[in-house]
C-alpha positions in Angstrom: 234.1 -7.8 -227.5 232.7 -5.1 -228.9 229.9 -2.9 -226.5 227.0 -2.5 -228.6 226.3 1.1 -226.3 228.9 2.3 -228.6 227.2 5.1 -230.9 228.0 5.7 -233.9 229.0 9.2 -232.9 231.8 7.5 -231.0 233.3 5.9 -233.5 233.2 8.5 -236.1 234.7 11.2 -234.0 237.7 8.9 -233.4 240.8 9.2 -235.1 240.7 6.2 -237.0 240.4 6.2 -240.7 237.6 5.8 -242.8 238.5 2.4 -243.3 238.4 1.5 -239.3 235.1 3.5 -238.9 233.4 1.4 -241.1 234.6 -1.9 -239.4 234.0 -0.3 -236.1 230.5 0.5 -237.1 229.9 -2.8 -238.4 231.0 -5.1 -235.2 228.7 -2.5 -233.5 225.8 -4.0 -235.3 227.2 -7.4 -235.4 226.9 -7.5 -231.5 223.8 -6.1 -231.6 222.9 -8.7 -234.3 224.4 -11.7 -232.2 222.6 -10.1 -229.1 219.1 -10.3 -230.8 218.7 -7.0 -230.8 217.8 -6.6 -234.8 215.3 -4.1 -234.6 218.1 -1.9 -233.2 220.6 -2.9 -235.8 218.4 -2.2 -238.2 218.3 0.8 -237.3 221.8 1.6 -236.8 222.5 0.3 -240.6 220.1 2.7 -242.1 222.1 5.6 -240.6 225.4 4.4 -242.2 227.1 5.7 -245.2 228.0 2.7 -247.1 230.8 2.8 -249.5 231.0 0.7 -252.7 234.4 -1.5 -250.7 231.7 -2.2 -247.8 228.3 -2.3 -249.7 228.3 -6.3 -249.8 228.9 -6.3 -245.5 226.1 -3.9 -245.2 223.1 -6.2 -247.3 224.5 -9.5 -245.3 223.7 -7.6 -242.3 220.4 -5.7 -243.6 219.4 -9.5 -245.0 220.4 -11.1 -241.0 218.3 -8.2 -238.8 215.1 -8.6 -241.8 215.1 -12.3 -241.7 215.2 -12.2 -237.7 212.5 -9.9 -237.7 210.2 -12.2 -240.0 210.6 -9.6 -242.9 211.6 -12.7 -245.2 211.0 -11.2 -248.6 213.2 -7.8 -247.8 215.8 -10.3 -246.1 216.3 -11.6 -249.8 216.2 -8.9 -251.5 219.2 -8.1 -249.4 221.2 -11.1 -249.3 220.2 -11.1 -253.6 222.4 -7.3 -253.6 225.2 -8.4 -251.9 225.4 -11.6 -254.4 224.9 -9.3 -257.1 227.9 -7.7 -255.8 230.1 -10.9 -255.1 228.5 -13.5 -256.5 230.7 -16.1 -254.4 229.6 -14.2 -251.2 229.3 -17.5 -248.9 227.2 -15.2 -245.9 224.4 -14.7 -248.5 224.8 -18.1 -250.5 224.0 -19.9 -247.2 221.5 -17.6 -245.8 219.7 -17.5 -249.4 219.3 -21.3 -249.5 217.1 -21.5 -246.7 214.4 -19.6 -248.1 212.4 -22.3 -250.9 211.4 -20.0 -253.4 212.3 -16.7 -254.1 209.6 -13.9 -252.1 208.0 -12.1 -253.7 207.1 -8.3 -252.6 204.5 -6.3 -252.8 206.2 -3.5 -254.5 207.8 -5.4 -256.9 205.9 -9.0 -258.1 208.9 -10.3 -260.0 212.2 -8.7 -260.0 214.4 -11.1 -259.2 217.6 -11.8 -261.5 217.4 -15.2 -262.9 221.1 -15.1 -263.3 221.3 -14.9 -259.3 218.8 -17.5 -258.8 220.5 -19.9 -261.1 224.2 -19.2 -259.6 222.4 -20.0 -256.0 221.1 -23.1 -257.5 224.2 -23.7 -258.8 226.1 -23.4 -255.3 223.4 -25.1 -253.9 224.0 -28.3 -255.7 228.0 -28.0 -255.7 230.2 -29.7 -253.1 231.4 -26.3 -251.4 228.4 -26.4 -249.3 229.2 -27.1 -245.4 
């Protein structure tokens, strides 16, 4: 088990690789994710350096600490990127299906793909759900 006191100082001035960092970092907010500490791991991911191999770990995560926190339409927003990345990305597929219609945000009234929407829909009325 991973110690969520680690900072992310520790694990970057390790000798691991880039590659281990990231993972490192990312059980680091995990814990604190499975701790119910969000605000916290919110936190922690805004700090990170996300590169394009890890971007799709980084909005499952951003989507789990917002839709803990009640922030529902910036949880989908999140779990929408990291679709857009992987589009069988099963973390998002099932967090996404919970929410009944897309959210809609302030900022931005309607900017959701309907290509994403429809290949949620589409999982959603498939047999590969659990």
């Amino acid at each position: 088990m991973i110690d969520p006191m680690i900072s992310l100082r520790d694990t970057q001035s390790s000798q691991f690789s880039r590659s281990k960092k990231k993972h490192q970092q990312f059980a680091v907010v995990s814990t604190l994710i499975e701790k119910g500490q969000h605000s916290r791991a919110l936190h922690l991911l805004r700090t990170l350096r996300v590169s394009s191999e890890h971007r799709q770990d980084f909005h499952c995560l951003m989507g789990k600490c917002y839709k803990a926190l009640g922030h529902f339409p910036q949880a989908f927003q999140q779990f929408q990127a990291a679709i857009q990345i992987d589009p069988d990305c099963q973390d998002a597929l099932e967090a996404i299906k919970y929410f009944p219609k897309p959210p809609v945000l302030h900022e931005e009234k309607s900017s959701f793909r309907v290509s994403t929407i429809s290949k949620v829909l589409k999982w959603l009325n498939s047999d590969m759900r659990f």
